[in-house]
N, C-alpha and C positions, 0 to 999 in steps of 0.2 A: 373441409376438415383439415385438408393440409395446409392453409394458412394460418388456422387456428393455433398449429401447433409453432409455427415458426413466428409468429407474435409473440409467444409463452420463452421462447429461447431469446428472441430478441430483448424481454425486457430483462432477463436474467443477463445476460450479459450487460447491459446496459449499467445496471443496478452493480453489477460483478467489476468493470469497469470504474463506475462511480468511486466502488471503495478500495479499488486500486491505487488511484488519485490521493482519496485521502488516508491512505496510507503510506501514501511514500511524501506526502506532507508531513506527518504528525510523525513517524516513526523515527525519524532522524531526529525529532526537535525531543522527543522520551530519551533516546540513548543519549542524548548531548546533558539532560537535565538529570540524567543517573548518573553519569560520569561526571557533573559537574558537583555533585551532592556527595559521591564516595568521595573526592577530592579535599571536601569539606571538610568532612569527617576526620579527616587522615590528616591534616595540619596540625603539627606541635604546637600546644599551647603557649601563647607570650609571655613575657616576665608581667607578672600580677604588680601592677600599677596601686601603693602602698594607698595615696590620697584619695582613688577612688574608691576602694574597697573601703576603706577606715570614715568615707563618707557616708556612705550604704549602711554602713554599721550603724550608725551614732541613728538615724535615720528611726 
């Protein structure tokens, strides 16, 4: 019985482990891509380009 139980613990860590991994993969790559999308947002718009817009229009 007491092997039984330290199988149960081993694959829990295992698994526990696992998505340790894939979280310190992915989690930097989320905050890089939030921060890279606030950044986005927050850029002053450019001077409105007359010809393209006035092309868009006739359109």
């Amino acid at each position: 019985m007491a092997e039984e139980n330290d199988s149960r613990r081993s694959d829990w860590r295992g698994i526990g482990a696992a998505l340790l991994q894939i979280g310190a993969i992915f989690v930097p790559i989320a905050l890089c891509m939030l921060v890279l999308a606030n950044l986005s947002t927050h850029v002053p718009p450019q001077a409105i380009d007359a010809v393209r817009t006035g092309s868009i229009d006739r359109r």
